[in-house]
C-alpha positions as CSV (number, residue, x, y, z in Angstrom):
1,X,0.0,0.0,0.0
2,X,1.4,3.8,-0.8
3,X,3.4,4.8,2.4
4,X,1.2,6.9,5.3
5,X,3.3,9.5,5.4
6,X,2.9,13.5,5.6
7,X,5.1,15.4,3.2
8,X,4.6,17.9,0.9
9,X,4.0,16.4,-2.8
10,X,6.6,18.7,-5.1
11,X,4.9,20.6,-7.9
12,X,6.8,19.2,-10.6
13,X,7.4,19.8,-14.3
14,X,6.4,16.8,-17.1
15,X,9.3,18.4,-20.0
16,X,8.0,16.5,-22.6
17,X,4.2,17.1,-22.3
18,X,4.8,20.8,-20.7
19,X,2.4,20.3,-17.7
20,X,2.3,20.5,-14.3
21,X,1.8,16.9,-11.7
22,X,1.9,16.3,-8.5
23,X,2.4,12.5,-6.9
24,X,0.4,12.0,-4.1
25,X,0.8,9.1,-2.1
26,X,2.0,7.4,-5.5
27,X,-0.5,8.3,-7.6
28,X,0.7,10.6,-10.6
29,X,-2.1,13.8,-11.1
30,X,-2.1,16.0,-14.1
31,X,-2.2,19.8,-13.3
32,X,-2.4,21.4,-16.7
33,X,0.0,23.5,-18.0
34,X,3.4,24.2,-15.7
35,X,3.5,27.2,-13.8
36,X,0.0,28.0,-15.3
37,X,-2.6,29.7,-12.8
38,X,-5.0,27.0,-13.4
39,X,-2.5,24.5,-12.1
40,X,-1.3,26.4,-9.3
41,X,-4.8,26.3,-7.8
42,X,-5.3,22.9,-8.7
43,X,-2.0,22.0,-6.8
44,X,-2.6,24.1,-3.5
45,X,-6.2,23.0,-3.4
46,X,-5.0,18.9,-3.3
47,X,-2.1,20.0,-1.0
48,X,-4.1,21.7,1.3
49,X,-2.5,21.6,4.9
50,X,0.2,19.7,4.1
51,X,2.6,20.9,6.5
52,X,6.6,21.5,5.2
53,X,8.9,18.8,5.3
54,X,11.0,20.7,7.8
55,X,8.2,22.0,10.5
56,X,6.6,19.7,12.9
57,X,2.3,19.6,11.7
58,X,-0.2,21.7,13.0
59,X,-2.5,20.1,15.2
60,X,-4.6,21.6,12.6
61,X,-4.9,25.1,11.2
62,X,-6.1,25.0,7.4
63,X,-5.5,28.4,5.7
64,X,-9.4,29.7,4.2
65,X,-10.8,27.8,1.6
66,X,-8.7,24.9,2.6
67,X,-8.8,21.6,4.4
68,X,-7.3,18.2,4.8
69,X,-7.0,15.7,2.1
70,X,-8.9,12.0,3.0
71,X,-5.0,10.6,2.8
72,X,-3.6,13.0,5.3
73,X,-6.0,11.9,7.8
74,X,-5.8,8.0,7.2
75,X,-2.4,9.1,7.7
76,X,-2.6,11.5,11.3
77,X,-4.2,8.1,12.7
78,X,-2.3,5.7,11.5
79,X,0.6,7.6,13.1
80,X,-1.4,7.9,16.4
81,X,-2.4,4.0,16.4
82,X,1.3,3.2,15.9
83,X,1.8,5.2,19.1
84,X,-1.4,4.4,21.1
85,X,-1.9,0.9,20.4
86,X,1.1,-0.6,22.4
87,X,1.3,-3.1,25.5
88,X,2.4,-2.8,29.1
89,X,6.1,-3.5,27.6
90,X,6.3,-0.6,25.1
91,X,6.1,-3.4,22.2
92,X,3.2,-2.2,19.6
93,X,0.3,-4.4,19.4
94,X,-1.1,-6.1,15.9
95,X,-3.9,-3.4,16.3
96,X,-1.9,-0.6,13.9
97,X,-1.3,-3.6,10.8
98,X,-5.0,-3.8,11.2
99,X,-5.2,-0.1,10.8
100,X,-3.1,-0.1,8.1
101,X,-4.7,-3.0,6.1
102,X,-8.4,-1.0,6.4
103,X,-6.7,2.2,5.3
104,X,-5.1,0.4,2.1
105,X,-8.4,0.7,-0.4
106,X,-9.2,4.1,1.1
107,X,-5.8,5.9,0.3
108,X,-5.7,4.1,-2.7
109,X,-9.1,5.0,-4.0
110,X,-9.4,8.7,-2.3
111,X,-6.2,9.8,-1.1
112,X,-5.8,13.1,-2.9
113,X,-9.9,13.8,-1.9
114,X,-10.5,16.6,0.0
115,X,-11.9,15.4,3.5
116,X,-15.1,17.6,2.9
117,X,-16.2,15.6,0.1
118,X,-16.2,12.1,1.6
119,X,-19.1,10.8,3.2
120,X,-20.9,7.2,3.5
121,X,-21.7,7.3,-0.7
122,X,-17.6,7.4,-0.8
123,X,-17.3,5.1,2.0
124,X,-19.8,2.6,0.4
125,X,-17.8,3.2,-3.0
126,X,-14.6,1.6,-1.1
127,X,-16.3,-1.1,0.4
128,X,-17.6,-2.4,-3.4
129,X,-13.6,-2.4,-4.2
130,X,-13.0,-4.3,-1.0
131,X,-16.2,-6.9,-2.1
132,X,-14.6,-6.8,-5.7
133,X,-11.0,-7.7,-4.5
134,X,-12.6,-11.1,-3.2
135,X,-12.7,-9.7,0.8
136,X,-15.1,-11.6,3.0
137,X,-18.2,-9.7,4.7
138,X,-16.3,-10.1,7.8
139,X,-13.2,-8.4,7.0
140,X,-15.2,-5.7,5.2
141,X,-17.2,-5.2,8.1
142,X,-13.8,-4.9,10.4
143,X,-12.4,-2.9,8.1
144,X,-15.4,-0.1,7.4
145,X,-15.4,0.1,11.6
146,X,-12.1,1.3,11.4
147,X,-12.3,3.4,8.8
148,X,-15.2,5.1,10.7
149,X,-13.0,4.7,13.8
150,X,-10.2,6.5,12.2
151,X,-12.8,9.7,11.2
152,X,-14.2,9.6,14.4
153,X,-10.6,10.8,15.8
154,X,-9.7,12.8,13.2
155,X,-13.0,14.6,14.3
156,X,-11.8,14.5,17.6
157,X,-8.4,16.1,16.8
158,X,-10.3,18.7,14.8
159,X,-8.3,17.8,11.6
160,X,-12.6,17.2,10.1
161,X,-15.9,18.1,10.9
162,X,-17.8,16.2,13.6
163,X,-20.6,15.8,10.7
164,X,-18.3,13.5,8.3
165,X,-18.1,11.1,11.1
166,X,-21.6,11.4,12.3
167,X,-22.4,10.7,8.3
168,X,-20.1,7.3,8.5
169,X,-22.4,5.8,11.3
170,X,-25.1,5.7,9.1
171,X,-23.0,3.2,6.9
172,X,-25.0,0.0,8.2
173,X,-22.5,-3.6,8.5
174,X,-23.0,-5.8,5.9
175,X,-25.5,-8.7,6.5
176,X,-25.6,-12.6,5.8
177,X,-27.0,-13.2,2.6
178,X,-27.4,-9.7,1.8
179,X,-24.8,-8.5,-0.2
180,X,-21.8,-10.1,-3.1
181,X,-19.4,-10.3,-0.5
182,X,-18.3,-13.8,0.1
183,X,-18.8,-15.6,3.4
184,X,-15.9,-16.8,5.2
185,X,-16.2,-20.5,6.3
186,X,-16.5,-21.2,10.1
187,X,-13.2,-21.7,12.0
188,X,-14.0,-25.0,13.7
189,X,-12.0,-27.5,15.6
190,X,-9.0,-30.1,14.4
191,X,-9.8,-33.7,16.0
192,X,-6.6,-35.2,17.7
193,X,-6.4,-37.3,14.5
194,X,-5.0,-35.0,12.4
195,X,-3.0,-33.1,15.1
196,X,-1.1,-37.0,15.9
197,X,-0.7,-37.2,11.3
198,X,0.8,-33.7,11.9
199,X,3.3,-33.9,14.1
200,X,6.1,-36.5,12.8
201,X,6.4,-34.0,10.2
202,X,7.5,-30.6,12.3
203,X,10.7,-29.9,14.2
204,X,10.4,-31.4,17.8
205,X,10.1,-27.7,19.0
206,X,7.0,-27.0,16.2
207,X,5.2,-30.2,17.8
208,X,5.9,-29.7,21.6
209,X,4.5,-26.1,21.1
210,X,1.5,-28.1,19.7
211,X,1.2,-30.6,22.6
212,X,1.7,-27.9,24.8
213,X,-1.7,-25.8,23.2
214,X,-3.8,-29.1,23.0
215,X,-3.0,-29.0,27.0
216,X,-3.8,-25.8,27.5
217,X,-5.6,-24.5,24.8
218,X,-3.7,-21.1,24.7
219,X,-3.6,-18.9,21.8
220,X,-0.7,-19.3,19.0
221,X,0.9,-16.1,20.1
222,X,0.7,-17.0,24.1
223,X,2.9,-20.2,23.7
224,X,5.3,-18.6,21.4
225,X,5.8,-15.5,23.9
226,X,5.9,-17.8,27.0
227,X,9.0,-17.3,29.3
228,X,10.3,-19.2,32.0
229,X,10.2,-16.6,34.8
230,X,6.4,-16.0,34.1
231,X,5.5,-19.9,34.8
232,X,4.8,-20.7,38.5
233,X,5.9,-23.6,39.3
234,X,5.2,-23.8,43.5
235,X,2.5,-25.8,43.2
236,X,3.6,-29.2,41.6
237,X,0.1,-30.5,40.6
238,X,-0.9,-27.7,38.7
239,X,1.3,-24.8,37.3
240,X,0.1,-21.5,36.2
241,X,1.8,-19.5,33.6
242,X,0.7,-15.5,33.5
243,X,2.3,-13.9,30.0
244,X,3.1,-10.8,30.9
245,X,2.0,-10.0,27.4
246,X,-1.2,-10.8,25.7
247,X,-4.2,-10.1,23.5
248,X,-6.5,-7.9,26.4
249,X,-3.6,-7.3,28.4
250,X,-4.1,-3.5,27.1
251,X,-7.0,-3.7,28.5
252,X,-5.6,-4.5,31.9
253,X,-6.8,-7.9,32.1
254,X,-5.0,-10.5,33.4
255,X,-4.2,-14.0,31.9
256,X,-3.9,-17.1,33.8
257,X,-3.4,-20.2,32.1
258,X,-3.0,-23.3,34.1
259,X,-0.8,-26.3,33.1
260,X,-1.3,-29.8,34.3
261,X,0.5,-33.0,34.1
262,X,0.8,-33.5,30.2
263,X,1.6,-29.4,29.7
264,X,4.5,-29.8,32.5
265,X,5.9,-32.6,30.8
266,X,6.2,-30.8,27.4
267,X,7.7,-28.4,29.2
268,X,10.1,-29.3,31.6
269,X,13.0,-30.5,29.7
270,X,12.9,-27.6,28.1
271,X,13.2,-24.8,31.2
272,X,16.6,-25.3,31.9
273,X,17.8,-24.6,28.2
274,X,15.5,-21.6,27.8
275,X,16.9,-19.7,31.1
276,X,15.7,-17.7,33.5
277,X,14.1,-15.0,31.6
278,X,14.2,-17.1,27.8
279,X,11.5,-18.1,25.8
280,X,10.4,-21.9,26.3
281,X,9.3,-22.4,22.6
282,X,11.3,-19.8,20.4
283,X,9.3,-19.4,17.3
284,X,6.4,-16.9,15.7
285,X,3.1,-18.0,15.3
286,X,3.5,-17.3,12.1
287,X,6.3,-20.1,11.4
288,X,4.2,-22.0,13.8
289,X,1.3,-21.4,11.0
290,X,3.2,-22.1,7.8
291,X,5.1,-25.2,9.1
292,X,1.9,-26.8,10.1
293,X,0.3,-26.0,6.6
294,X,3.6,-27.7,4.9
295,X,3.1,-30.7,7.0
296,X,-0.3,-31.1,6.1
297,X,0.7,-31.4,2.8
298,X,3.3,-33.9,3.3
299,X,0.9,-36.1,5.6
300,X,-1.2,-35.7,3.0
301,X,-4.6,-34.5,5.4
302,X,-6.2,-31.9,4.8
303,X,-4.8,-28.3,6.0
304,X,-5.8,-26.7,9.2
305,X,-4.5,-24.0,11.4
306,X,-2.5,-23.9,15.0
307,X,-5.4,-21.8,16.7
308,X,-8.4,-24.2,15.6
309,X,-6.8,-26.5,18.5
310,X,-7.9,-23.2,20.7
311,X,-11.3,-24.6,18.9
312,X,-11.0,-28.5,20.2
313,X,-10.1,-27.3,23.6
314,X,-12.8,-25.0,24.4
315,X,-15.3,-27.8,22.1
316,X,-13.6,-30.5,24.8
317,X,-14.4,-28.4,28.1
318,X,-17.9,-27.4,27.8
319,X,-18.9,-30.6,26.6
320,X,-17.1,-32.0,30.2
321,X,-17.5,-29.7,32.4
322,X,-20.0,-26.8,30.9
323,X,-19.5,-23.3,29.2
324,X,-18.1,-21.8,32.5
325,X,-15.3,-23.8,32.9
326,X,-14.2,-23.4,28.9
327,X,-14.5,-20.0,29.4
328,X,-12.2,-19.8,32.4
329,X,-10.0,-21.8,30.8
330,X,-9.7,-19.8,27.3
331,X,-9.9,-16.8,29.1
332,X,-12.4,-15.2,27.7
333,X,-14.3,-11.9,29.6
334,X,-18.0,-13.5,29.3
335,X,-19.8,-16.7,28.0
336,X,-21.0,-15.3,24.4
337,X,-17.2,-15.0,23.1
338,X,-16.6,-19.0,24.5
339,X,-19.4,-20.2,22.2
340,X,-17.7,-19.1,19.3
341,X,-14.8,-21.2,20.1
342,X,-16.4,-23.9,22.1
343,X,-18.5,-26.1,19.4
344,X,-21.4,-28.2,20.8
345,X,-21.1,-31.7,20.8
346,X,-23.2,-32.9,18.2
347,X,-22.5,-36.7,19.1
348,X,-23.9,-36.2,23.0
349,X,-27.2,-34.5,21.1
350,X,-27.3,-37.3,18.4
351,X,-27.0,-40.1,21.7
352,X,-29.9,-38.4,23.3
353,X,-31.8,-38.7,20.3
354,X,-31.2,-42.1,20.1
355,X,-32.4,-42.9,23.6
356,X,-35.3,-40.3,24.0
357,X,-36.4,-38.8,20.5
């Protein structure tokens, strides 16, 4: 995607045509004729606010006439999510590359527009290139919310008028069945078959951090950031491991996942090599993700992803022990999110028909 940036675009000179452009966020416009009143006007009226490349920006102070360009303020909050959306360690979250993704079709469709002249018709312009690009409703819908999230602070910041994102609300979330964007097929669970075809074919680290989530049914990114100093190990029966680091730990929520016998022994031999303060299972859920994906191929099963064991965990513990108990265990802040993850078990219902249907 063009870089979100705020520089000045250069009015530049075409020598073989004679006329004035200007690249905006890559993205060659015409002018008309260099030097040229015309194209002077056209040029400061896309340019609008955009601060020199040697002063610090206004917070906002558009000269009369003049206003920001839809670009510059995809580009003001993409610059303050890089900044606001960071954990208790000072590492960034994954929150600003979901900025950034949303932002993509808009810079690239109205970048240069000024911000006055977008409303929902424009936003619902760049949702049909998102549908057309093959997007499902469900990352169009994520990605219109923070579109309207990022005009709702530009509001806020005074770089646009409150009205523009009071006029984004009214752009409705797209509904099942009711529009050409595709649906996305249900993330469901991995039985234990597949998982046991899997794991002859990953590094012994790849299929210990495997065991260790069927155990546990942690996230992808918990076991791969899990440390030995942040695993409490004082009661032998049942450990606890609290990541310093996690998906709502912005929120200042804490995380407590507890390890019995078959997560300990996945884990133990591999404390003392790790260290005080290393990581037990150095990898990235993404590595995690592609070696699992290669061997599925070379099993020869069909593919599936680290995080649908998440699935088969929470699918496991309501069936046992009911939806509270799955929800402690995948730590989840109320009962709704759980039955996402935790499927019901279709075999008990199918049993009970059996006996008394």
């Amino acid at each position: 995607m063009p870089k979100l940036v705020n520089k000045v675009p250069a009015y530049t000179l075409h020598k073989r045509s004679g006329n004035a452009r200007v690249k905006i966020n890559g993205r060659t416009i015409e002018l008309g004729k260099y030097g040229s009143t015309e194209s002077r006007a056209k040029y400061a009226a896309l340019i609008g606010t955009t601060p020199a490349p040697d002063q610090k920006p206004p917070v906002y102070a558009p000269p009369a006439g003049s206003t920001w360009l839809v670009g510059q303020c995809a580009a003001k909050f993409y610059e303050h999510a890089c900044k606001y959306y960071v954990k208790p360690t000072g590492e960034p979250t994954g929150e600003h590359l979901s900025i950034r993704w949303a932002l993509k079709p808009l810079i690239a469709r109205l970048d240069y527009l000024p911000v006055q002249e977008f409303g929902p018709r424009k936003l619902k312009e760049v949702r049909e290139e998102m549908i057309k690009a093959g997007w499902t409703r469900s990352s169009v819908n994520k990605a219109v919310g923070l579109i309207r999230r990022c005009f709702t602070w530009c509001a806020s910041e005074e770089y646009c008028r409150p009205e523009i994102a009071m006029g984004l609300r009214t752009v409705s979330a797209l509904k099942e069945g009711r529009s050409d964007a595709r649906e996305k097929p249900p993330i469901g669970p991995v039985d234990d078959a597949r998982i046991e075809a899997t794991l002859p074919h990953l590094t012994p680290t790849m299929a210990d951090a495997l065991r260790f989530m069927r155990s546990t049914g942690c996230r992808p990114g918990e076991v791969c950031t899990m440390k030995v100093n942040e695993i409490d190990r004082s009661n032998p029966d049942c450990w606890w491991y609290r990541p310093t680091s996690h998906k709502c730990s912005h929120k200042q929520r804490g995380r407590m996942i507890p390890l019995g016998a078959k997560a300990q022994d996945v884990v133990r031999p591999r404390l003392v090599k790790a260290g005080a303060g290393g990581l037990v299972f150095p990898i990235t859920p993404a590595a995690l993700r592609r070696t699992v994906h290669r061997a599925c191929e070379k099993a020869g099963i069909p593919v599936w992803a680290p995080n649908q064991i998440r699935h088969t965990v929470g699918t496991e513990a309501r069936a046992r022990h009911g939806i509270e108990t799955a929800r402690c265990l995948l730590g989840h802040a109320t009962a709704d999110m759980t039955l996402t993850y935790a499927e019901r078990d279709m075999a008990q219902a199918g049993e009970y028909a059996k006996k008394f249907g």
